[in-house]
mmCIF file as gemmi writes it, N, C-alpha and C atoms, coordinates in Angstrom:
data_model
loop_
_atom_site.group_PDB
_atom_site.id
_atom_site.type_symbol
_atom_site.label_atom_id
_atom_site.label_alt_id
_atom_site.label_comp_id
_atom_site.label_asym_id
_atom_site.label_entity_id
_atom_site.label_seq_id
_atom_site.pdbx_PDB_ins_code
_atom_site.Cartn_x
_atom_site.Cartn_y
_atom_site.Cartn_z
_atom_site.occupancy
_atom_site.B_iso_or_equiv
_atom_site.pdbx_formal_charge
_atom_site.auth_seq_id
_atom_site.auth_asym_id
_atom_site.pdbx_PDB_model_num
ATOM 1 N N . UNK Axp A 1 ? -53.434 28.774 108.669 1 0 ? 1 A 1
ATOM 2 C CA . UNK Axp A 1 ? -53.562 27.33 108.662 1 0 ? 1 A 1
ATOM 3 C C . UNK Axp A 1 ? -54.85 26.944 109.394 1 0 ? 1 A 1
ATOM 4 N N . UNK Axp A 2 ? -55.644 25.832 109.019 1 0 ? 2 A 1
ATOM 5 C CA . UNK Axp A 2 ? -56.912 25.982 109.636 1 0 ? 2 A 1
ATOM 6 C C . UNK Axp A 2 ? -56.628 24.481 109.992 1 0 ? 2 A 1
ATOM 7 N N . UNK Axp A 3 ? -56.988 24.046 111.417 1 0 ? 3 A 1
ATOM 8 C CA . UNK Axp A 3 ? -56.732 23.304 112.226 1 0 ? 3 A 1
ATOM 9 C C . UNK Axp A 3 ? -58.036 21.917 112.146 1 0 ? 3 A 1
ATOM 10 N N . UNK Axp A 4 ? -57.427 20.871 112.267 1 0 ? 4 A 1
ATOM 11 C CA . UNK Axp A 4 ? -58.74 19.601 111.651 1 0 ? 4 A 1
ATOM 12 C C . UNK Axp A 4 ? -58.48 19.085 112.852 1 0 ? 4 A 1
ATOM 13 N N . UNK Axp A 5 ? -59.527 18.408 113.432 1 0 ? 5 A 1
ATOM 14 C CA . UNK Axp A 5 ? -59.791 17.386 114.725 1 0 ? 5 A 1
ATOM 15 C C . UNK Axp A 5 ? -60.809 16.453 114.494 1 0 ? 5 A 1
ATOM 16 N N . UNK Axp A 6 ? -60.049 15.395 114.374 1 0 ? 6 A 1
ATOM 17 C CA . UNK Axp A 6 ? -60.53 13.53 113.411 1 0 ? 6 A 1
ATOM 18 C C . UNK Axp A 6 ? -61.402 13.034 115.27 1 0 ? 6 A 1
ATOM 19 N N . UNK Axp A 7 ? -62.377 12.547 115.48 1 0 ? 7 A 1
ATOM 20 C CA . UNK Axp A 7 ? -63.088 11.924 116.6 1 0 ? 7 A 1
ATOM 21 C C . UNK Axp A 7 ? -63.67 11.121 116.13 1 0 ? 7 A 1
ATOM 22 N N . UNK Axp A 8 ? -63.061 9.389 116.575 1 0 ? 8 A 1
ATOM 23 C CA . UNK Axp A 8 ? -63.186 8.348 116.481 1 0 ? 8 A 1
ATOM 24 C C . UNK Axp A 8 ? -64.407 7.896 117.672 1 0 ? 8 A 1
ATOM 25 N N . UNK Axp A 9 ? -65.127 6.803 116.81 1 0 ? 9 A 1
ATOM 26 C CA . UNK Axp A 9 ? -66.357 6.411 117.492 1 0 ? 9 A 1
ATOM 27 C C . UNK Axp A 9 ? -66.317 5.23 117.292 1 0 ? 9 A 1
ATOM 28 N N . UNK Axp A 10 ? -65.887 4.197 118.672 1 0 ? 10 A 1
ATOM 29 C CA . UNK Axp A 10 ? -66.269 2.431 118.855 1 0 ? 10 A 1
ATOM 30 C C . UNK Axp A 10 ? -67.8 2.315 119.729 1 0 ? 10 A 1
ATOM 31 N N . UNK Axp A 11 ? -68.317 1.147 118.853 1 0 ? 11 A 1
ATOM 32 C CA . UNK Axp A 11 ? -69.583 1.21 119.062 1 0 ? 11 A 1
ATOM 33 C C . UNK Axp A 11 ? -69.849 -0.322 118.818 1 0 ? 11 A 1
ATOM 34 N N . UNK Axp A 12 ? -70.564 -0.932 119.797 1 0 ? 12 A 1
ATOM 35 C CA . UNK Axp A 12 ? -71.319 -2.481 119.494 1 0 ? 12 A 1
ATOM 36 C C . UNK Axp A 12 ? -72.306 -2.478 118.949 1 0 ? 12 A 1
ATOM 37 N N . UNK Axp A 13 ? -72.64 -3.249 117.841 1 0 ? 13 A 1
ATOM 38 C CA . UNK Axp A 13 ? -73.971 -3.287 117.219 1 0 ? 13 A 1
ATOM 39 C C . UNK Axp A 13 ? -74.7 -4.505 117.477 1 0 ? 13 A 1
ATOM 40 N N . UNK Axp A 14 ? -75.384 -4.407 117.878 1 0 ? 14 A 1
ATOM 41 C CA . UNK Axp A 14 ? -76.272 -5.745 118.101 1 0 ? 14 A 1
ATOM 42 C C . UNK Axp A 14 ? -77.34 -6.182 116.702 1 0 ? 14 A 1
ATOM 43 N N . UNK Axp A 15 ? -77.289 -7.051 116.157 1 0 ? 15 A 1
ATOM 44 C CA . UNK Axp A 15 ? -77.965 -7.522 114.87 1 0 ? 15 A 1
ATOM 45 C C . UNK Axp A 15 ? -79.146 -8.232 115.153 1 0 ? 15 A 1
ATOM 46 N N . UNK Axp A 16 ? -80.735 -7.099 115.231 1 0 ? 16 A 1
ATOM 47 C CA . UNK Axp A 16 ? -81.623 -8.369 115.578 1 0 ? 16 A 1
ATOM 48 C C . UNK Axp A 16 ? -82.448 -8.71 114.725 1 0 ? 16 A 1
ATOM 49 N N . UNK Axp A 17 ? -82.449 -8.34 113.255 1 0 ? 17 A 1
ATOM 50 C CA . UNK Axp A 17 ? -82.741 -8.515 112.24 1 0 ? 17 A 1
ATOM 51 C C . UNK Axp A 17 ? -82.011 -9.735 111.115 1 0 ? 17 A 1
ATOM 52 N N . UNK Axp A 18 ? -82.218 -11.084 111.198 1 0 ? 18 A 1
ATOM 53 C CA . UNK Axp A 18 ? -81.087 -11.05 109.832 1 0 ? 18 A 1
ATOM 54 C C . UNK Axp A 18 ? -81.2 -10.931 108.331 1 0 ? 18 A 1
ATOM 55 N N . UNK Axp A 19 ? -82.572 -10.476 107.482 1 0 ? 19 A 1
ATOM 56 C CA . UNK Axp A 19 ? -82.754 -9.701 107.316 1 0 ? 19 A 1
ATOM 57 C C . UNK Axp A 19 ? -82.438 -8.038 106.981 1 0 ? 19 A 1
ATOM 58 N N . UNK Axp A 20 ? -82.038 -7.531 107.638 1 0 ? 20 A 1
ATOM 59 C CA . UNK Axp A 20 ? -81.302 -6.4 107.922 1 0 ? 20 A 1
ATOM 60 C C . UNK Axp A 20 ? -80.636 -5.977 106.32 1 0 ? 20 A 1
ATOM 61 N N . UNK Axp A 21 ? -80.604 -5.247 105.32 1 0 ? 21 A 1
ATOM 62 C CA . UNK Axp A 21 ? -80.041 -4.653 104.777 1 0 ? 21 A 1
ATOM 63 C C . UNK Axp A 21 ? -79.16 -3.304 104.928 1 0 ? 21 A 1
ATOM 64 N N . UNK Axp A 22 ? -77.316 -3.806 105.174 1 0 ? 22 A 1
ATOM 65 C CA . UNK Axp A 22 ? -76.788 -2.411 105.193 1 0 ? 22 A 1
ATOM 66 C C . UNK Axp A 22 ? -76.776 -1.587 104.242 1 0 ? 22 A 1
ATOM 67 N N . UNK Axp A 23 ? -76.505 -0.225 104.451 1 0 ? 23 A 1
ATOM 68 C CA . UNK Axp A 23 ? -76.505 0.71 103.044 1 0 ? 23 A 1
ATOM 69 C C . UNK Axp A 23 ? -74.861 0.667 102.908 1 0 ? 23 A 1
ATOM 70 N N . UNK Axp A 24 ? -74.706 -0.193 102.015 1 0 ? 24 A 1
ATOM 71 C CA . UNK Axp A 24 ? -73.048 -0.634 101.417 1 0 ? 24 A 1
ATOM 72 C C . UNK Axp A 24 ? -72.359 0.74 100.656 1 0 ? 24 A 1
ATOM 73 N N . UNK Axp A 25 ? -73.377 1.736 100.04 1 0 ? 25 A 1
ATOM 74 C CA . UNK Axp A 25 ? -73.155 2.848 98.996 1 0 ? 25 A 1
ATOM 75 C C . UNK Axp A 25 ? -72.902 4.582 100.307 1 0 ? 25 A 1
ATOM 76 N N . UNK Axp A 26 ? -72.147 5.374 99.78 1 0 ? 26 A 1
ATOM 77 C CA . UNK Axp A 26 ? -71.815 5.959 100.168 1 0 ? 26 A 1
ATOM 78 C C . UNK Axp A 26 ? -72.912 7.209 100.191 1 0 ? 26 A 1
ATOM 79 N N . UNK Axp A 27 ? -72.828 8.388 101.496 1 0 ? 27 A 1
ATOM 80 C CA . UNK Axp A 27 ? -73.909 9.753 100.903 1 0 ? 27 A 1
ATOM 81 C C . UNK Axp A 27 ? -73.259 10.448 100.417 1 0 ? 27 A 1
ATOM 82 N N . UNK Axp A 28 ? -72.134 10.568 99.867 1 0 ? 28 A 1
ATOM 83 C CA . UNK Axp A 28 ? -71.234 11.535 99.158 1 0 ? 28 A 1
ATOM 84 C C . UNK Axp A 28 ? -71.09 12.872 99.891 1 0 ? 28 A 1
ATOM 85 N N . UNK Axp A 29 ? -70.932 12.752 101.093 1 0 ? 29 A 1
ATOM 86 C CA . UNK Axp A 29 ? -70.463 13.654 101.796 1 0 ? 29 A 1
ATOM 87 C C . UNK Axp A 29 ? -69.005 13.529 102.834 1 0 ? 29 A 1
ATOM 88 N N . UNK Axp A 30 ? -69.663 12.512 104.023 1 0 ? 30 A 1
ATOM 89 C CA . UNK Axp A 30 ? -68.386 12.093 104.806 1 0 ? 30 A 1
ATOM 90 C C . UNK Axp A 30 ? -68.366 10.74 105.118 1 0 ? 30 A 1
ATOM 91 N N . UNK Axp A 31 ? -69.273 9.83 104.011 1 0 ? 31 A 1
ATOM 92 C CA . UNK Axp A 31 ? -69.561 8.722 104.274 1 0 ? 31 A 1
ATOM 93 C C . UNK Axp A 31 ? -68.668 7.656 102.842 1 0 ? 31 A 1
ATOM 94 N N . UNK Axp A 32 ? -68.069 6.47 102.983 1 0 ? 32 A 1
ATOM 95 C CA . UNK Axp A 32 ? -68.38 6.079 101.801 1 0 ? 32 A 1
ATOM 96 C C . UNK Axp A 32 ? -68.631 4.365 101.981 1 0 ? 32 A 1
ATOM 97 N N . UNK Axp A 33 ? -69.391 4.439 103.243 1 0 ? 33 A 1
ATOM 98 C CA . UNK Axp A 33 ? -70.936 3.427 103.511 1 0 ? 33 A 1
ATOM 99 C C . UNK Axp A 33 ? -69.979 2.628 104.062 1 0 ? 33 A 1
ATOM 100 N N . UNK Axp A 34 ? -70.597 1.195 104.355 1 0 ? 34 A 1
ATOM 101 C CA . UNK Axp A 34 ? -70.287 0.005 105.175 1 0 ? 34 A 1
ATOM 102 C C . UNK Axp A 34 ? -70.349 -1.038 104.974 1 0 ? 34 A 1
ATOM 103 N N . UNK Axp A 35 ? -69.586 -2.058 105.904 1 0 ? 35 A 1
ATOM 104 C CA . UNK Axp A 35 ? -70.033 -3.193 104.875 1 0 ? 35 A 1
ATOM 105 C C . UNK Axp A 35 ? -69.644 -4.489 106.275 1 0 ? 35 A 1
ATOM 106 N N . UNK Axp A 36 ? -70.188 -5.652 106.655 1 0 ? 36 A 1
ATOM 107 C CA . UNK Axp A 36 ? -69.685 -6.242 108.096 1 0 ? 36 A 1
ATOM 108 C C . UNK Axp A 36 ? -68.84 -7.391 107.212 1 0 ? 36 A 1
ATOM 109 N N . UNK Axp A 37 ? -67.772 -7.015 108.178 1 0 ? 37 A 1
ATOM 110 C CA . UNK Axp A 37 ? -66.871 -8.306 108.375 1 0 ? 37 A 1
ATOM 111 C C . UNK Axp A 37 ? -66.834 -9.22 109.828 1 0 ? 37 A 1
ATOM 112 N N . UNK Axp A 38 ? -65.559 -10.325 109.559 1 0 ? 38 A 1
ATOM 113 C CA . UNK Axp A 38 ? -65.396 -11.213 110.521 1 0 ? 38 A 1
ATOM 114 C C . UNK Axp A 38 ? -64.165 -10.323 111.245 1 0 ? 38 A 1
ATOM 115 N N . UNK Axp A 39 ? -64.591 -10.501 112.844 1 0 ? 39 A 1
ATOM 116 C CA . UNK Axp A 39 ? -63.638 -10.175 113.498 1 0 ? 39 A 1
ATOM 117 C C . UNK Axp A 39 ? -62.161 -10.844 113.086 1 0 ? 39 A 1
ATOM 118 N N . UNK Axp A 40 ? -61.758 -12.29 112.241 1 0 ? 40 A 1
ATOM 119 C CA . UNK Axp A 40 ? -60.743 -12.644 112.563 1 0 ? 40 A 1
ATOM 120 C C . UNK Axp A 40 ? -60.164 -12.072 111.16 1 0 ? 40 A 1
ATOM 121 N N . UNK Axp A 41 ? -61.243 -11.049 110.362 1 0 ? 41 A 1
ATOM 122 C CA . UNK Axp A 41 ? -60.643 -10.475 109.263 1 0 ? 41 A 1
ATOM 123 C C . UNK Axp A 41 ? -59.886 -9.053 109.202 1 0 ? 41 A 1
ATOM 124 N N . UNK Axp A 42 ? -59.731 -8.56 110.358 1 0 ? 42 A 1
ATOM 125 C CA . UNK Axp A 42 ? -59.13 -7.697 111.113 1 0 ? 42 A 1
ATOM 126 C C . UNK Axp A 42 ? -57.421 -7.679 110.774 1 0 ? 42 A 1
ATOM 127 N N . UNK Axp A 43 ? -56.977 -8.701 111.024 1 0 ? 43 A 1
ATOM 128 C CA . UNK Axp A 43 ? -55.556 -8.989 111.058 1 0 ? 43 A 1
ATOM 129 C C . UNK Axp A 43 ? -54.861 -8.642 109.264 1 0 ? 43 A 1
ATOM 130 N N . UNK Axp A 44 ? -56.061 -8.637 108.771 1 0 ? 44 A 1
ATOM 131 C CA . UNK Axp A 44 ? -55.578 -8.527 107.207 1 0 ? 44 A 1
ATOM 132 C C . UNK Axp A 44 ? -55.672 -7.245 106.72 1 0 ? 44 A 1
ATOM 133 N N . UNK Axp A 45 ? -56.461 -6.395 107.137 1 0 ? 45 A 1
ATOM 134 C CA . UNK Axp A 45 ? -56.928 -4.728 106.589 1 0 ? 45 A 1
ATOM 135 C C . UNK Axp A 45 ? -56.052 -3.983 106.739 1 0 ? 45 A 1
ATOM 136 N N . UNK Axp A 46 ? -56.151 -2.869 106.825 1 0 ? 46 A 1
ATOM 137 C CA . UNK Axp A 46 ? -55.167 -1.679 106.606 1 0 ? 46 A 1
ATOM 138 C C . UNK Axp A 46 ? -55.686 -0.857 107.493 1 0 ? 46 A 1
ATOM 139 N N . UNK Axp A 47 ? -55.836 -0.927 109.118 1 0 ? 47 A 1
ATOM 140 C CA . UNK Axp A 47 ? -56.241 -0.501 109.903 1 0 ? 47 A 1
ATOM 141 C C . UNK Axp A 47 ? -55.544 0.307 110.914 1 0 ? 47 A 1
ATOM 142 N N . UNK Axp A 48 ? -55.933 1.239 111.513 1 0 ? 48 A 1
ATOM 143 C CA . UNK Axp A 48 ? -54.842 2.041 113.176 1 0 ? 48 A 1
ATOM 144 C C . UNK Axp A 48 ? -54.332 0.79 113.691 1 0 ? 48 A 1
ATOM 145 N N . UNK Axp A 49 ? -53.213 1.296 114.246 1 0 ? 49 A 1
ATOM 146 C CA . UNK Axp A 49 ? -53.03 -0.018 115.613 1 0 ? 49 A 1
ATOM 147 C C . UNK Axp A 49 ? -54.11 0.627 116.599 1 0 ? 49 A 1
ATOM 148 N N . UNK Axp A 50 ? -54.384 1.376 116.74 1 0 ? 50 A 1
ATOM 149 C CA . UNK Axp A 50 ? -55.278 1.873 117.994 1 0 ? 50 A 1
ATOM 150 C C . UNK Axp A 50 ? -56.762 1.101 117.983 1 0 ? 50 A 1
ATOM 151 N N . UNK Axp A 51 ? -57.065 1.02 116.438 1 0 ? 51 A 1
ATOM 152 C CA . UNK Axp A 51 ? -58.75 -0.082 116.288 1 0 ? 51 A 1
ATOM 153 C C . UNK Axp A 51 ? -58.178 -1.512 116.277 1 0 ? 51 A 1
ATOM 154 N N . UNK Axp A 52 ? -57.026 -1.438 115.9 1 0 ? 52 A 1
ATOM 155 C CA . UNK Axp A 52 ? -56.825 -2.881 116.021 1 0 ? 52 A 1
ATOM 156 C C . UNK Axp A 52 ? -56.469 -3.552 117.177 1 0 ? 52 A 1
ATOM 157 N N . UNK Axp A 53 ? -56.152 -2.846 118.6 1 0 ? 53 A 1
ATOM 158 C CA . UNK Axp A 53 ? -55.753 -3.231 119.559 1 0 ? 53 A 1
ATOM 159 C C . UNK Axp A 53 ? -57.484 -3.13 119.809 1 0 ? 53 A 1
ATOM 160 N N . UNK Axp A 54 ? -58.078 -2.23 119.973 1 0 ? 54 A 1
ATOM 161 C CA . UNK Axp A 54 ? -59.406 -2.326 120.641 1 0 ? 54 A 1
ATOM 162 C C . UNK Axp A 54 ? -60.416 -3.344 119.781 1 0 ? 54 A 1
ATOM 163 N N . UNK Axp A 55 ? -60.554 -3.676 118.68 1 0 ? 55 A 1
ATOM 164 C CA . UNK Axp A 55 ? -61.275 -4.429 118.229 1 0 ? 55 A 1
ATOM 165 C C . UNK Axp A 55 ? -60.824 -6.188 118.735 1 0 ? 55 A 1
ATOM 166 N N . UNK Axp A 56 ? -59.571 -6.286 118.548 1 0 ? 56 A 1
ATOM 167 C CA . UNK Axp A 56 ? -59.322 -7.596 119 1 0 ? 56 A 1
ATOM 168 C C . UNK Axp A 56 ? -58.917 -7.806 120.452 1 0 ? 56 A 1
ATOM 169 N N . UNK Axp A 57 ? -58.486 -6.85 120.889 1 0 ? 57 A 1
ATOM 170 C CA . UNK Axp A 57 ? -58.462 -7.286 122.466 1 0 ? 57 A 1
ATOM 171 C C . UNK Axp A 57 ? -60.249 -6.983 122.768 1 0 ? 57 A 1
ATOM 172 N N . UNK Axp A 58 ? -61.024 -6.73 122.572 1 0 ? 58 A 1
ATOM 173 C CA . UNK Axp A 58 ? -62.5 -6.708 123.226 1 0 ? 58 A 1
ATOM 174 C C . UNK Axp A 58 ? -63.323 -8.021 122.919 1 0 ? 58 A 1
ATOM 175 N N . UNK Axp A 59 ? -63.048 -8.991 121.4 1 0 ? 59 A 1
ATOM 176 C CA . UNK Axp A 59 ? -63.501 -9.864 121.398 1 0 ? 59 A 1
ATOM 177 C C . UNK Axp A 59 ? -62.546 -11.349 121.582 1 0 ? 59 A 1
């Protein structure tokens, strides 16, 4: 049996561009890209309780 270990990364982004184009498209490896939402759109996703306690208790 070969053993997997998932390491989660919270991170603030500061936006000083607006401007700014994200890469929305995936690299077809371990990515399948990004995209920004509203913090109060949180409550609706299909998220951990663990990001969802840290995303909304921080803002």
């Amino acid at each position: 049996m070969e053993e997997l270990h998932h390491i989660g990364i919270i991170y603030n982004v500061l936006l000083l561009d607006v401007n700014f184009e994200l890469k929305a498209d995936g690299d077809g490896q371990d990515s399948d890209g990004a995209h920004w939402i509203e913090i109060k759109q949180l409550n609706n996703l299909a998220i951990t309780p663990f990001m969802k306690k840290i995303m909304l208790g921080h803002y």
